[in-house]
C-alpha positions in Angstrom: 51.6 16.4 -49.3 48.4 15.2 -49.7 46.3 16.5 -52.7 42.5 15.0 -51.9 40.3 16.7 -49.1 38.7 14.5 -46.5 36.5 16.7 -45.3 36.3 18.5 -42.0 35.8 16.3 -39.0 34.1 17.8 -35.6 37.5 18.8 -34.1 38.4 20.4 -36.8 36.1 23.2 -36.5 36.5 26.3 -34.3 33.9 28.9 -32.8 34.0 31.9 -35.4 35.4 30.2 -38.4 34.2 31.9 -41.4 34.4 29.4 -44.8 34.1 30.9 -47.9 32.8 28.1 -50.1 34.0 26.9 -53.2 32.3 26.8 -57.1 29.8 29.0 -57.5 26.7 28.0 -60.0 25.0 30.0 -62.4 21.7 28.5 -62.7 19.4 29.0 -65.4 16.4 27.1 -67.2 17.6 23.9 -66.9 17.6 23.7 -62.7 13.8 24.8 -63.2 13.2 21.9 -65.4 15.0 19.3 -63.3 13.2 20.3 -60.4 9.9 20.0 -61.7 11.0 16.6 -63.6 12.2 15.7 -59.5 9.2 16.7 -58.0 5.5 16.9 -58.6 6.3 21.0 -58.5 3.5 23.0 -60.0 3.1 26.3 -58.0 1.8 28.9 -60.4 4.1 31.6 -60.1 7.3 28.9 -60.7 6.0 27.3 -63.7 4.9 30.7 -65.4 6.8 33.9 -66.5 3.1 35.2 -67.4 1.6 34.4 -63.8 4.8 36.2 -62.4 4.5 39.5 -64.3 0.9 39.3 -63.0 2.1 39.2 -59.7 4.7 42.2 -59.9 7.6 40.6 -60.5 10.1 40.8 -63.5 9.7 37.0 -64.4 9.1 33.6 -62.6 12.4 33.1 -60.3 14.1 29.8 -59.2 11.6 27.6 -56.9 12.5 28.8 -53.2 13.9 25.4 -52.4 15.9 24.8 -55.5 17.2 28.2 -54.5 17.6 26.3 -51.0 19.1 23.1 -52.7 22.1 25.4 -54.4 22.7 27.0 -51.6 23.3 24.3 -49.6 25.1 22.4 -51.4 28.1 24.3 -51.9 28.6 24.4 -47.8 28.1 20.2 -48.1 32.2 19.8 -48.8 33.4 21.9 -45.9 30.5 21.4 -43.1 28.9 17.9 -43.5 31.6 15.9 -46.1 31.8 13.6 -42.8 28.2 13.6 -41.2 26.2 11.0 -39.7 23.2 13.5 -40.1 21.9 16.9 -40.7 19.9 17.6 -37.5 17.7 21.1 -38.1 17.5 24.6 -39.3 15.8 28.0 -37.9 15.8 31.4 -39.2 16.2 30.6 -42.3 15.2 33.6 -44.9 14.7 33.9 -48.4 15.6 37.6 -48.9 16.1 38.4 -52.7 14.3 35.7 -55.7 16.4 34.1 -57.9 16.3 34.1 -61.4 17.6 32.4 -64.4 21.3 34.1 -64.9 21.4 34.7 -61.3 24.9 33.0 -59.7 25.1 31.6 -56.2 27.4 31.4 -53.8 27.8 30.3 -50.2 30.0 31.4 -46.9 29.0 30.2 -43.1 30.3 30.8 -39.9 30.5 28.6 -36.8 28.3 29.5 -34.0 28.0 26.8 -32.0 29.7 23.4 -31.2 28.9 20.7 -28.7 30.6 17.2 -28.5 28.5 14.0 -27.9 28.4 12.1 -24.4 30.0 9.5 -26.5 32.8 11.0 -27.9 32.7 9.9 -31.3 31.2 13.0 -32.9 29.8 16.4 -31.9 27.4 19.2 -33.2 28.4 21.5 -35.4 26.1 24.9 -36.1 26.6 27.2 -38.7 25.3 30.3 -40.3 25.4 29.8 -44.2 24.5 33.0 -46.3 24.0 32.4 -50.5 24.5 35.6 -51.9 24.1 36.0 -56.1 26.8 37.8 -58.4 25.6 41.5 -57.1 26.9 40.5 -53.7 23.3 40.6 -52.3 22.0 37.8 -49.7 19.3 36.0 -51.6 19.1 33.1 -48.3 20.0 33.4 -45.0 20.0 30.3 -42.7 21.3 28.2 -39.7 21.3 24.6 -39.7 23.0 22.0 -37.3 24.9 18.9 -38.1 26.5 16.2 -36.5 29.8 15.4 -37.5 32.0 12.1 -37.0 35.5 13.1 -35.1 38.6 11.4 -37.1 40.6 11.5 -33.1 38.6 9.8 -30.8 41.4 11.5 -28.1 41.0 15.1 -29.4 39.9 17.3 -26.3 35.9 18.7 -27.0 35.5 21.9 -27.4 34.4 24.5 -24.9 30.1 24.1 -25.3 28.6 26.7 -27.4 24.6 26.4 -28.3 23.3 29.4 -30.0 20.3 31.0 -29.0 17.9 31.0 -31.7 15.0 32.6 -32.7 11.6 29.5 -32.5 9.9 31.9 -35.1 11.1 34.7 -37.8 8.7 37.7 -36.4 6.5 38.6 -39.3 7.9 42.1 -39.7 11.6 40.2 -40.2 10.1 38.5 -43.5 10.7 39.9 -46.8 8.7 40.8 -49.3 9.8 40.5 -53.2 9.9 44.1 -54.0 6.9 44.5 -56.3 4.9 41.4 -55.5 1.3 42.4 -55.6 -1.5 39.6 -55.4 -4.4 42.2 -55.8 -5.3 40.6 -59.7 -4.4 37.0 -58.8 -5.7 34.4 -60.9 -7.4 31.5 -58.7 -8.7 29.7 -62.2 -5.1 29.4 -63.3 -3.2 28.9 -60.1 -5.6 25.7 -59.5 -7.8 26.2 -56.2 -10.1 28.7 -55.2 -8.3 28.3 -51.2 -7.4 32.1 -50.2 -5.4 33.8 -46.8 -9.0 34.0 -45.9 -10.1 30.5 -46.0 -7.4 29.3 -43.5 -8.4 29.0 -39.8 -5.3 28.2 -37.1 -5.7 25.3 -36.3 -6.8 23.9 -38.9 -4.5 20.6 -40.4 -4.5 19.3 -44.4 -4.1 16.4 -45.4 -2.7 16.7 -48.7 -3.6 12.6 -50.1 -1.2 12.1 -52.7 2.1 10.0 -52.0 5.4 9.6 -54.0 7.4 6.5 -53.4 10.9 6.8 -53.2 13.3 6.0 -56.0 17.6 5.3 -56.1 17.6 6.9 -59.5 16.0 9.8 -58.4 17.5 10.4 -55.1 20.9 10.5 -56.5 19.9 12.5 -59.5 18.9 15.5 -57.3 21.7 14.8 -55.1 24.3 15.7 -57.8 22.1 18.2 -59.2 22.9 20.2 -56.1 26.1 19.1 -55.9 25.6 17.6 -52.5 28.5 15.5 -51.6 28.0 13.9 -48.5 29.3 10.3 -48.3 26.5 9.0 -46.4 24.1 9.5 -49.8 26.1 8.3 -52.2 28.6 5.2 -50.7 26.7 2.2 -49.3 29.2 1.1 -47.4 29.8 4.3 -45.4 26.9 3.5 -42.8 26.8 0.1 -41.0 23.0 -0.8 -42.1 24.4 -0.7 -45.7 22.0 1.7 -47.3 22.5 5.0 -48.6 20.6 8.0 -47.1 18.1 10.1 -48.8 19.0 13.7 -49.0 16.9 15.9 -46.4 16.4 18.4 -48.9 15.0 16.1 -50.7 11.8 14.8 -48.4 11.1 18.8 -48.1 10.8 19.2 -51.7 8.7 16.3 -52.0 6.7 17.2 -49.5 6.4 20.6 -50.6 5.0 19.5 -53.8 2.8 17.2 -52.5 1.1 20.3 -50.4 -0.1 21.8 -53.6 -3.0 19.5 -53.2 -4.6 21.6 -50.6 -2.2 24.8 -50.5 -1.9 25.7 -54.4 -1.8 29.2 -53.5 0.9 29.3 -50.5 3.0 30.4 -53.4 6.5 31.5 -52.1 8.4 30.4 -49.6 10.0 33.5 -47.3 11.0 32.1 -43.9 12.0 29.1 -42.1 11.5 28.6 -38.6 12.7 25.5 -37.7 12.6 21.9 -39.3 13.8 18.4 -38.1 14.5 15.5 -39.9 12.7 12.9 -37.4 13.9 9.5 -39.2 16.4 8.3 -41.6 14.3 8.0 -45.5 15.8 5.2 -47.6 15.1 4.5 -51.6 11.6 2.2 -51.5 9.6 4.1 -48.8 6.2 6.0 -49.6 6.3 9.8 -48.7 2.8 11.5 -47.9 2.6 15.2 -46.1 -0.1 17.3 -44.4 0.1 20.5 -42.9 -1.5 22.4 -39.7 -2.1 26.3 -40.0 0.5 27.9 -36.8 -0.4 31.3 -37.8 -1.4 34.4 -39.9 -0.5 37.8 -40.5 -1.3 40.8 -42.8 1.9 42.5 -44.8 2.0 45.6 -46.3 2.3 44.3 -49.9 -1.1 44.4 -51.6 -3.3 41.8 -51.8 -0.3 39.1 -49.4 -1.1 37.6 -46.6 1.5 35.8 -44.6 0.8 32.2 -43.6 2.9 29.8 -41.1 2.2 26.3 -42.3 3.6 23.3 -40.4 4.6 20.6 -42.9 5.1 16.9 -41.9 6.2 14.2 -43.8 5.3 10.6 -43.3 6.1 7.0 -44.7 3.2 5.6 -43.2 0.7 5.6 -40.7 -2.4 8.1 -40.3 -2.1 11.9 -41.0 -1.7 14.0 -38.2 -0.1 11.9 -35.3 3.4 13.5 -35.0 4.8 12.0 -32.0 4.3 9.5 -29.0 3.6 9.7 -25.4 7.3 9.7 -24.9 7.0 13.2 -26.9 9.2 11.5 -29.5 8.8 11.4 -32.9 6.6 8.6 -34.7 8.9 6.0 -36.6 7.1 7.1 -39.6 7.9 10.6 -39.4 10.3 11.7 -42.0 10.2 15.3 -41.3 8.8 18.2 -39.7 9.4 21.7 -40.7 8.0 25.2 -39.7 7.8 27.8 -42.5 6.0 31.1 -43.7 4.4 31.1 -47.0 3.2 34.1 -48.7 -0.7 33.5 -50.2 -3.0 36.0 -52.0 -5.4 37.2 -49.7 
């Protein structure tokens, strides 16, 4: 009987499977660190316990997307051990902060599945909930992935595409209990840029760029304990390269927006997000965002703002796709989130 796991291949999944993952993480001081050593990270209220209490809450938590990062990584054994590539995400939200102590753990279900006209792999989506060690949902999210089928003969599975929301209304988002931006510091969170100063519309280019590196790229990627062959065995795609991480182009990109978006300080929801093109070790990743939308909320001093956030190898800012309505070559990523900002 065989003792190693080879991951889950598309006809192995069903419609309804719930997977409890395995190894939960207690994370603590030292994620925080190795994320900002990762990234160019330096959002006030995750680099300051002080700036926190200023803002309501017991202490600066987790960065949303190392949060994200843990999360994830724990359903990366059981959903995409075998993937050719994570497609997308919507209704993703971030429902409790995590803090230092805090441990995470994961459990999705299968809520959709839909075979390829070629037959060689399929689509699998899944529900993935992180919940800490009170049983609370800290992250809620659905993401789709397409998997590589070990029988090419295995019959497909009845189509099932879940209908999903395009955007998290603003009453669904959550507010930290106690988050209150009425004294906020501008000086100290480094632009004067409030809810206010946003029009919709209105796109950011946000200048700076961060060139890829191996070393890097596969630190993160066993920082979150992401085990997908296709980032970490060269020989496991036929172009010979190893794939960056996903996650990893939306944190870069995400610290990158500082310049421009210092105060979209917390991450809540996530409305949808594609992975346009393939990112390999040596390319150049810039970003700038477009304002979707705003909205008041009932915390004082928080406005809610929905921020489009592109990432690019190349090229001019702002051209997201062709006449075909494809993506540009040189588009890395697109995502649609809801930051919280001080108004």
């Amino acid at each position: 009987m065989a003792k190693t796991n080879p991951g889950r291949f598309f006809e192995d999944y069903k419609l309804g499977d719930v997977i409890a993952h395995a190894v939960p993480r207690t994370v603590g001081e030292g994620e925080r660190a190795l994320y900002h050593a990762l990234y160019p990270a330096r959002h006030a209220l995750y680099s300051s316990d002080e700036f926190a209490r200023d803002c309501g809450l017991a202490e600066s938590p987790l960065d949303d997307l190392a949060a994200f990062h843990v999360v994830f990584g724990k359903t990366v054994p059981d959903v995409s051990l075998n993937a050719v590539a994570n497609l997308g995400y919507a209704e993703g939200k971030w429902l409790q902060p995590v803090y230092p102590g805090d441990t995470l753990r994961s459990v999705s279900e299968v809520i959709g599945l839909k075979q390829n006209s070629n037959g060689k792999s399929g689509v699998v989506y899944v529900r993935t909930r992180g919940m800490n060690q009170l049983g609370e949902v800290v992250l809620d999210y659905v993401r789709w992935v397409m998997v590589r089928k070990r029988d090419l003969d295995a019959p497909a599975p009845e189509t099932v595409i879940p209908e999903l929301k395009k955007v998290i209304p603003v009453e669904d988002l959550v507010i930290p209990e106690g988050l209150d931006f009425s004294n906020y510091d501008f000086t100290l969170a480094g632009e004067p840029h409030r809810w206010g100063d946003y029009e919709v519309g209105e796109k950011i280019d946000h200048v700076d760029g961060v060139t890829i590196e191996e070393a890097e790229h596969m630190m993160a990627t066993r920082l979150w304990q992401n085990t997908a062959k296709v980032h970490f065995d060269a020989t496991f795609r036929p172009d010979g390269q190893r794939l960056i991480y996903g996650g990893h182009v939306i944190s870069m990109a995400r610290a990158l927006s500082f310049n421009g978006l210092a105060n979209a300080q917390m991450i809540v929801g996530l409305n949808g997000g594609a992975h346009a093109n393939p990112c390999f070790s040596g390319l150049t990743v810039k970003a700038w965002s477009e304002v979707l939308d705003k909205a008041e909320t009932s915390a004082p001093g928080v406005g809610a703002i929905r921020l489009r956030l592109v990432a690019t190898s190349g090229g001019e800012p702002f051209r997201l796709k062709g006449e075909d309505g494809k993506y540009l070559p040189e588009v890395l990523l697109d995502i649609d989130y809801w930051a919280l900002m001080p108004m």
